[in-house]
N, C-alpha and C positions, 0 to 999 in steps of 0.2 A: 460283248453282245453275242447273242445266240443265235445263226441264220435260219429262219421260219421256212422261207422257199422262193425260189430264183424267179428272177424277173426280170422284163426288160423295159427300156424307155417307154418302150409305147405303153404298156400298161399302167405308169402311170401319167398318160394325160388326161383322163376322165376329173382327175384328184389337179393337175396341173388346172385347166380350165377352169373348176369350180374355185380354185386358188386366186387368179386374175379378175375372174366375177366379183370377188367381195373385193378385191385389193381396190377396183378402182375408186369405189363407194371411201375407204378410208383414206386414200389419197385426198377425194374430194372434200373431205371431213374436216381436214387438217388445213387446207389451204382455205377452208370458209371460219376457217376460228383464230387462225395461227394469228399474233401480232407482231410485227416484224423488229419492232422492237424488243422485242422479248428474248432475242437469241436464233439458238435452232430447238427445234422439239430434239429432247432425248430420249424419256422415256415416259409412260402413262402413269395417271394414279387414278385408279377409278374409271381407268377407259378412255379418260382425257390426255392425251399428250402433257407435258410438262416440260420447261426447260430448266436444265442444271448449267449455271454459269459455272465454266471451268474452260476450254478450250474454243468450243463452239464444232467440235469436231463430227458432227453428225450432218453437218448441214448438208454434205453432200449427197449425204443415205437421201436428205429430204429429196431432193430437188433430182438426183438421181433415179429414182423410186418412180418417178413420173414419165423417164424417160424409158426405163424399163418397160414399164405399163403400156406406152405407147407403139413398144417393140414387141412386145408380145400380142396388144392387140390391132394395131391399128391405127387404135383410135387417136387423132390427130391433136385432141384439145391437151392429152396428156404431154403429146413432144412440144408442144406451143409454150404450155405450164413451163416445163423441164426448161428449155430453152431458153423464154425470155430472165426466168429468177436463176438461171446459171449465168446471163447478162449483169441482170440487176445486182445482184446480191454477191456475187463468189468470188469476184475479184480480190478483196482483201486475202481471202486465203491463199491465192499465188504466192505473196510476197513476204506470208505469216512468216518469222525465223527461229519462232518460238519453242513449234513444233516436231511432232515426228511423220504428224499423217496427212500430210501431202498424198499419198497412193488414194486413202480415204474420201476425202474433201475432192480433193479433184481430177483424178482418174474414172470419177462415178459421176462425173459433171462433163467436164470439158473432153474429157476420155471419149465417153460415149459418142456426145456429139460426134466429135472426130471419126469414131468409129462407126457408127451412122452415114456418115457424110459419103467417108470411102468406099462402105458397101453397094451405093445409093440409095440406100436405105428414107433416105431423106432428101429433100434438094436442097443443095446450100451452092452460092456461086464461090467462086475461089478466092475472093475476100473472105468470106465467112470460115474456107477451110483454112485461111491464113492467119484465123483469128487463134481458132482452136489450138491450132500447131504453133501457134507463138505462147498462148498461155500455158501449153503443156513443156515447152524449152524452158520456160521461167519454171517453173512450179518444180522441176526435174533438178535443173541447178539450186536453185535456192535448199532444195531439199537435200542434195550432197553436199554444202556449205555447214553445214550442221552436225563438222565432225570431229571426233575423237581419234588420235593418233596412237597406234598400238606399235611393238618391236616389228610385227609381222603384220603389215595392212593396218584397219581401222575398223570405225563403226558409228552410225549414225547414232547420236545418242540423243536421247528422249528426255523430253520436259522437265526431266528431274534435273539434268546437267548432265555436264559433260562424262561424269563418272558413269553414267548408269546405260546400257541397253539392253532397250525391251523387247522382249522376243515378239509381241504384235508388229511392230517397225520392218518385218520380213514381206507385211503385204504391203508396205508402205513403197518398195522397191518397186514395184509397176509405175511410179512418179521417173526414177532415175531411168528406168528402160525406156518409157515413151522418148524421154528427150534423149537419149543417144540414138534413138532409132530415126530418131528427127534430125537428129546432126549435131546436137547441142554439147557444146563442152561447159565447164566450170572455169571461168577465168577470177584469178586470186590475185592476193597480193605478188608486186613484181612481176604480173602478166603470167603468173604460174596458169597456165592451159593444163587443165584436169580433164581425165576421160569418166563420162559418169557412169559406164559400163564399170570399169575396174573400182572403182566404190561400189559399184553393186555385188562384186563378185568379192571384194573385200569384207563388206560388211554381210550379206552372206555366211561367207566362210566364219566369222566370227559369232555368229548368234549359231549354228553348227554345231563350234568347237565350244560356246558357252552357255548356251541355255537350253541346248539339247544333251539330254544322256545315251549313251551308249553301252553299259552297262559293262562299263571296264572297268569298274571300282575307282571312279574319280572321287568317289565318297562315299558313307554309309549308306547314303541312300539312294545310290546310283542305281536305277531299275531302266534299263535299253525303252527308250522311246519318250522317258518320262521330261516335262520339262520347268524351267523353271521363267517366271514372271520374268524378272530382271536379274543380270548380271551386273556387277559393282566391280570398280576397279579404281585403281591409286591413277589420278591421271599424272600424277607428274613423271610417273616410272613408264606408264603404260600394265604396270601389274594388276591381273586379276585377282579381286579378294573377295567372291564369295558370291552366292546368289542370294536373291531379296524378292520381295513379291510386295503388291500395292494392292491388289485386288484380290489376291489367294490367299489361302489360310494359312500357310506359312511356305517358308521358301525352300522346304526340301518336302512339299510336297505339290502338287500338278494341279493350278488352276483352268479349269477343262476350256475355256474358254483360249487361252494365250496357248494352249495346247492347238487348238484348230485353226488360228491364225499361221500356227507354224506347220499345219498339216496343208494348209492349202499355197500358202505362198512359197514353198519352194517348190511343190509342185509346179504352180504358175510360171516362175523363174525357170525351173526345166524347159519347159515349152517355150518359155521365151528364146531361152539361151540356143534351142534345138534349132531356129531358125535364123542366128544369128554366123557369119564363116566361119570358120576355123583359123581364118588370120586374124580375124580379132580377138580371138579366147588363146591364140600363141602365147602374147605378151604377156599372159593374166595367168601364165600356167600348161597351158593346153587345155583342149574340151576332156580327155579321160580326166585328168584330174579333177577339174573345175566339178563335172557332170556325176562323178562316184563320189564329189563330200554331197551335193546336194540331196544325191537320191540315197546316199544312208542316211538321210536326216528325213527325210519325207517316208520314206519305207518304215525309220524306226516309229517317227510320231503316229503315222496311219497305225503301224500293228500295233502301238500301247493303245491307240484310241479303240482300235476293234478287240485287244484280248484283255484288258484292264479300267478301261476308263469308265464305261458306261452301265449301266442297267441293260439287259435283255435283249430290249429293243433300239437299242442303239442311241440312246436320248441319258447323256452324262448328267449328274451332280453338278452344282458349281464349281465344286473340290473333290478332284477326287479321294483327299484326305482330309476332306472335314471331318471334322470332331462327332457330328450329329451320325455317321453313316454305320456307328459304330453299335450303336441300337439300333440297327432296322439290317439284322441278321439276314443275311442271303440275299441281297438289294441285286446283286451284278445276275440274279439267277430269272431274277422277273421283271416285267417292264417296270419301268419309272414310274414314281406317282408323284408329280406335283403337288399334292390334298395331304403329302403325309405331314406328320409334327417335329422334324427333325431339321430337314436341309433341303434349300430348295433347289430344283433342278433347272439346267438354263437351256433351256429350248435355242437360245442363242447360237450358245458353242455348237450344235449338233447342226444348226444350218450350215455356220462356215463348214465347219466338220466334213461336213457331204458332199460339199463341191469338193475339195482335196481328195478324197476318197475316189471321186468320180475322175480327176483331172491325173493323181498316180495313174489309175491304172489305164488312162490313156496314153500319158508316157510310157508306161513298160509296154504297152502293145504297139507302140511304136519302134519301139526297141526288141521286139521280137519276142517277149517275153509273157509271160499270163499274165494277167492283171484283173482274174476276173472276179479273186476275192475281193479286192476293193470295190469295183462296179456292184456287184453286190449288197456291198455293209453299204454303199452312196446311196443305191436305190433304196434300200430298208430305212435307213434313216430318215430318206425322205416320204416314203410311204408311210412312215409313223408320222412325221408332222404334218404330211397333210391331207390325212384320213381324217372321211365324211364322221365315223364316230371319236371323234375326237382324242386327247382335251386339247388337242394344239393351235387346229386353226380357230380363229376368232370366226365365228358364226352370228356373231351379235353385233347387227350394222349399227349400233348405235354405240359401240366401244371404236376406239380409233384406230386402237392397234389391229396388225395381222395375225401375228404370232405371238401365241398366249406361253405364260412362265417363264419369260426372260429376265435372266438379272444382269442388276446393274457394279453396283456396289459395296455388296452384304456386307464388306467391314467396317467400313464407315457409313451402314445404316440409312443410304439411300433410297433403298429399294423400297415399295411401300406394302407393309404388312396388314391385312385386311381384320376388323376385328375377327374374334375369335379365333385367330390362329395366330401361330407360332414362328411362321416363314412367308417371305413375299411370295404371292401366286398371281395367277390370272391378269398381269399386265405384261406388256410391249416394251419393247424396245424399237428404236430406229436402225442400228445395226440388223438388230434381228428380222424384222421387217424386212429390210434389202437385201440382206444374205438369204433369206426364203424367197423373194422375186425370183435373184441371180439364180438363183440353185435349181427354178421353177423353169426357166427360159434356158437354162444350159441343157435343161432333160429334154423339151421340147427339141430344141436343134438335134441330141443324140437319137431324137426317134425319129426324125428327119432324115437322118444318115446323113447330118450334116457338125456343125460345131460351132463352137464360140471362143474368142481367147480376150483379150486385152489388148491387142498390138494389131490384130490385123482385121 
């Protein structure tokens, strides 16, 4: 990406406001059409939300998404919304074992609440807060239960089995931090008491050492920061054999998307861990070691996203090595065009993107350090998706979605491709959607001279 010119939080809340003005209208949209049988919404076709049976893993963006709205404006019908269908409905996800995104589902449900609650943001009596902190100890445990045994530590592995981890499962760890934060252990077979801190820092360390590069020639195509979808392994040995990708164009090259999953969540983990003793991170290593794998893996993913990943203006490809990028000569020198006939761009990945961006260089200014290039490429990012001339935010209150050109699944042809063209454009996602709330209410507190995390 190419920095245009420096900016602070405050400048953009003109773009923030105008952002929650239309957000609530499609919030209201969704919950006057959605059938609850249907699943969760995932993504739009034609402006209408749709659901994809697969997981049901977005339901929290839904039902989340309200309580955002509610935090950002006020408005009381949006926490009521949030609240009671994080009652009604999200229970099953606590206890899903299926899964990897626990952090997803219910850190953006029950999380908040809780997060809410403590701030007073909200009034809840201390049943209610005993509710929240009981479904986030379950949802934390259950989530560390769902592991792979390596020679050195483990890793939460993802849907596919026990073989596989996915480098999005890194934002999934806000699930195992809530419940250690809460007190919660993992009890196993033979009353094995598990700490779910050190599976955080286990698995952690393990998406680090395997599906981020470092550009120490781990392999041909080892480029510092770049990463890869999934890591695959022999579980009977505990050996690693190779990365894989489910959603990317191929596995030795950077789906932009699992790239800003891993730019934002070990940032988040920093911050977590930064408020967490030092008799606890002893056992697990110490905090120098624990805290220098993290933040070369957040430093390297942030600089591949800001020197290689994107178009211009800071708004990535799906891939950065699709096939299509190959004809459209100079793509990284001009902003993005979602309208071209090649490849389409995921306004997604550049939401999560930007919180990571934003949340690095908090940490290194806590750490005494500059961080102001990131602050920077977060603000840009976000001043691109959510600038009055467009093409990102959705200005057409009769479409559902927030945030226009997000993809879903272009290899398996999910995405919906409009006639006359050649690549999905012009619809939403639910991820995407909520990672542009979050990203919208974390800038708001930064021009407060205030903050937001996940934990407190």
């Amino acid at each position: 990406m190419r920095p245009d010119r420096r900016r602070t939080p405050q400048d953009l809340l003109p773009a923030v406001q105008r952002l929650f003005d239309l957000s609530g209208s499609k919030i209201d949209a969704i919950e006057r059409t959605w059938q609850p049988n249907a699943g969760a919404p995932v993504f739009t076709v034609e402006g209408v939300y749709r659901a994809r049976g697969w997981t049901e893993w977005t339901q929290g963006f839904q039902f989340g998404s309200a309580l955002l709205q509610f935090e950002a404006t006020g408005d009381r019908a949006f926490l009521e919304l949030g609240r009671s269908r994080t009652l009604e409905r999200m229970a099953p996800h606590l206890t899903h074992t299926g899964v990897h995104d626990h952090g997803f589902n219910n850190v953006s449900t029950y999380g908040t609440l809780w997060r809410l609650a403590r701030a007073g943001r909200i009034d809840a009596s201390p049943w209610e807060i005993h509710f929240y902190e009981l479904a986030l100890k379950v949802s934390g445990a259950v989530q560390a239960k769902r592991w792979t045994r390596l020679p050195e530590g483990g890793f939460i592995h993802s849907f596919n089995g026990a073989h596989s981890l996915f480098v999005d499962t890194i934002r999934s760890l806000r699930a195992l931090a809530l419940g250690h934060a809460l007190g919660q252990r993992l009890m196993d077979e033979q009353d094995a008491s598990i700490s779910l801190l050190e599976r955080l820092v286990q698995h952690a360390r393990a998406t680090a050492a395997f599906n981020v590069y470092f550009g120490t020639g781990r392999d041909r195509f080892d480029v510092r920061g770049r990463t890869a979808h999934e890591s695959l392994f022999n579980v009977a040995s505990g050996t690693y054999r190779g990365p894989s990708t489910q959603q990317g164009y191929s596995p030795f090259s950077t789906w932009t998307r699992g790239l800003a999953w891993a730019m934002l969540g070990f940032a988040e983990e920093l911050e977590f861990l930064a408020a967490r003793g030092d008799d606890e991170l002893a056992p697990l290593g110490g905090r120098p070691a624990i805290e220098r794998t993290l933040l070369d893996a957040a430093r390297a993913t942030c600089d591949h996203y800001v020197e290689s990943a994107t178009a211009a203006d800071g708004i990535p490809y799906w891939d950065a090595g699709a096939p299509g990028l190959a004809a459209m000569a100079g793509w990284r020198d001009r902003p993005a065009d979602p309208f071209n006939a090649h490849e389409p761009v995921d306004s997604s990945a550049a939401a999560i993107g930007a919180q990571g961006l934003l949340r690095l260089s908090r940490v290194l200014a806590a750490r005494g350090e500059d961080g102001s290039r990131y602050e920077q490429a977060g603000l840009q990012v976000l001043a691109t998706l959510f600038g009055d001339s467009g093409p990102y935010l959705s200005l057409d209150r009769a479409h559902q979605g927030l945030l226009l050109h997000s993809v879903y699944h272009w290899p398996n042809r999910w995405d919906h491709v409009p006639p006359g063209s050649h690549i999905p454009r012009g619809e939403s996602s639910q991820w995407g959607d909520y990672h542009a709330r979050e990203a919208a209410l974390l800038v708001t507190r930064m021009a407060e001279d205030s903050y937001m995390t996940f934990y407190e």
